[in-house]
VMD Tcl script that draws the C-alpha trace (Angstrom):
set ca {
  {0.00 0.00 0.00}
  {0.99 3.68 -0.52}
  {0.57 6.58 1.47}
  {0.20 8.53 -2.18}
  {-3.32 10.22 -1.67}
  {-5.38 9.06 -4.85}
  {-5.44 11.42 -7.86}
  {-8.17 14.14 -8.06}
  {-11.17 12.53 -10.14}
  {-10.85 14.47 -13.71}
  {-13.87 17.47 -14.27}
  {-16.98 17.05 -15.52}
  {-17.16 18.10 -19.21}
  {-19.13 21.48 -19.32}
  {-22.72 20.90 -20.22}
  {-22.98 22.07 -23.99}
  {-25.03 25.43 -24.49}
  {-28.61 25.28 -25.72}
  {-28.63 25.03 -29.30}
  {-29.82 28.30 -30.73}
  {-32.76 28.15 -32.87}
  {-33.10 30.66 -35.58}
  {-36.76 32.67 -36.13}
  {-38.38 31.41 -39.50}
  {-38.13 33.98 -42.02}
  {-40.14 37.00 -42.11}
  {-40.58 37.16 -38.09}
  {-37.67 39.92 -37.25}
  {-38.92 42.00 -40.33}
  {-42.57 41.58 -38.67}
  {-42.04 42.87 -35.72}
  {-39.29 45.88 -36.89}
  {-42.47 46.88 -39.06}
  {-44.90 46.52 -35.98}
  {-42.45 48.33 -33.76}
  {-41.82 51.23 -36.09}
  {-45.52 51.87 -36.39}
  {-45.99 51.95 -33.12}
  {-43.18 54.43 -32.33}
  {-44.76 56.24 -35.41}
  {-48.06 56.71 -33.93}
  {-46.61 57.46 -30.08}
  {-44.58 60.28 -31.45}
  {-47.44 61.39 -33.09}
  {-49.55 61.79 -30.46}
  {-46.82 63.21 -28.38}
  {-46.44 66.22 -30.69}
  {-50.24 66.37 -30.84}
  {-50.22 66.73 -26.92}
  {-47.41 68.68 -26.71}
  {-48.26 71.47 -29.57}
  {-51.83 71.14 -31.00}
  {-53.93 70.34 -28.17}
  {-56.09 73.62 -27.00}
  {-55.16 74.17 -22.97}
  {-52.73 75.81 -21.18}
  {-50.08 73.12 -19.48}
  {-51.14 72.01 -15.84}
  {-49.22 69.54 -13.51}
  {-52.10 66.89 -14.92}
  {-50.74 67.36 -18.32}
  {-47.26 67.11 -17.68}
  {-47.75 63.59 -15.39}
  {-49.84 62.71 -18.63}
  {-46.66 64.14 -20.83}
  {-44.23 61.72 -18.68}
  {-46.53 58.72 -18.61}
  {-46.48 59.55 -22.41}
  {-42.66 59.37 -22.91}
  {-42.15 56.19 -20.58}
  {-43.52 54.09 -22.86}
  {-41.96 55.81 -26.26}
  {-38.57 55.06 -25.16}
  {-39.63 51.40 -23.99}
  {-40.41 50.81 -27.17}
  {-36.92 52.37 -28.63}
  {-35.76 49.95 -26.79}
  {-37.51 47.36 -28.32}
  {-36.96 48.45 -31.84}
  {-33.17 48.66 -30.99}
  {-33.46 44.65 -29.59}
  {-35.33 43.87 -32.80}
  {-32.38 44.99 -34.80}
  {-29.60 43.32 -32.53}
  {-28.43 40.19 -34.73}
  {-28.80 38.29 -31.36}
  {-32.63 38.51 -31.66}
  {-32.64 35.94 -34.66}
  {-32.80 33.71 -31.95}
  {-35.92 32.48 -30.50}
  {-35.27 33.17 -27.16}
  {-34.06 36.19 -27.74}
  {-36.76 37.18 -29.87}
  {-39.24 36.12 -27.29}
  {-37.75 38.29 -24.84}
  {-38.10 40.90 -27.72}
  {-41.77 40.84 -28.07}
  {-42.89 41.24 -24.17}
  {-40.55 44.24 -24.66}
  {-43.24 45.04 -27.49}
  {-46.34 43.83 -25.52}
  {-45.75 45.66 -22.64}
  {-44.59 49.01 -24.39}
  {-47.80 48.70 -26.40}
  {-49.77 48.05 -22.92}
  {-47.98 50.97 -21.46}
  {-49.12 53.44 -24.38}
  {-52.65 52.40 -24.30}
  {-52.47 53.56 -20.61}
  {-50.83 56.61 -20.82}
  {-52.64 58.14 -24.49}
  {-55.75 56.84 -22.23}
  {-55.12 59.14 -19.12}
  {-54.22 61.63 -21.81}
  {-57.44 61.73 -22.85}
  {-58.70 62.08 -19.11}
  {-56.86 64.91 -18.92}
  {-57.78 66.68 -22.31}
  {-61.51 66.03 -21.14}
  {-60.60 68.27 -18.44}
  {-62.07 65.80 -15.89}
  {-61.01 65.27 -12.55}
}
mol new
graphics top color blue
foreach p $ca { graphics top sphere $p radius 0.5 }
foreach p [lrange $ca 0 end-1] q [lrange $ca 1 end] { graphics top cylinder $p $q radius 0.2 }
display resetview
């Protein structure tokens, strides 16, 4: 017998990364489109609220203003995912569209207690 501790047992082999899995074609040019109409429309509005609409500025229309803008450069951010070569992969591109979703939800909200606002409720 030997008083030679055994050797270490060798390393596991790293587990092999999840094998990516491209969009099928025509999905990242969907949702680019989708995204840019969006941001089309938002930034219409926005100038809309911010130069057309009759009123004089109040602290209600400048919360309205912010809750405006919040969502605007959520979805920025989602158009600048969408164009990221990374997002050719479905999980990635997943990721992508609750960007989108909730952006979109976010808008609705905001243009929504815009319109509160303009109606000069309370």
């Amino acid at each position: 017998m030997s008083d030679a501790a055994p050797p270490p047992p060798a390393p596991e082999p790293a587990p092999a990364p999840a094998a990516r899995r491209p969009l099928p074609a025509g999905y990242r040019e969907g949702i680019i489109t989708a995204v840019t109409v969006i941001i089309g429309f938002s930034l219409s509005f926005v100038r809309y609220w911010a130069f057309e609409a009759p009123g004089d500025w109040t602290v209600r229309s400048v919360i309205a203003l912010i809750a405006l803008l919040i969502p605007i450069a959520a979805e920025i951010y989602t158009l600048y995912r969408a164009l990221l070569v990374e997002d050719d992969d479905e999980a990635t591109y997943k990721v992508t569209v609750k960007w989108f979703i909730g952006s979109v939800c976010g808008m609705l909200v905001s243009v929504s207690l815009a319109a509160i606002v303009l109606s000069g409720r309370p």
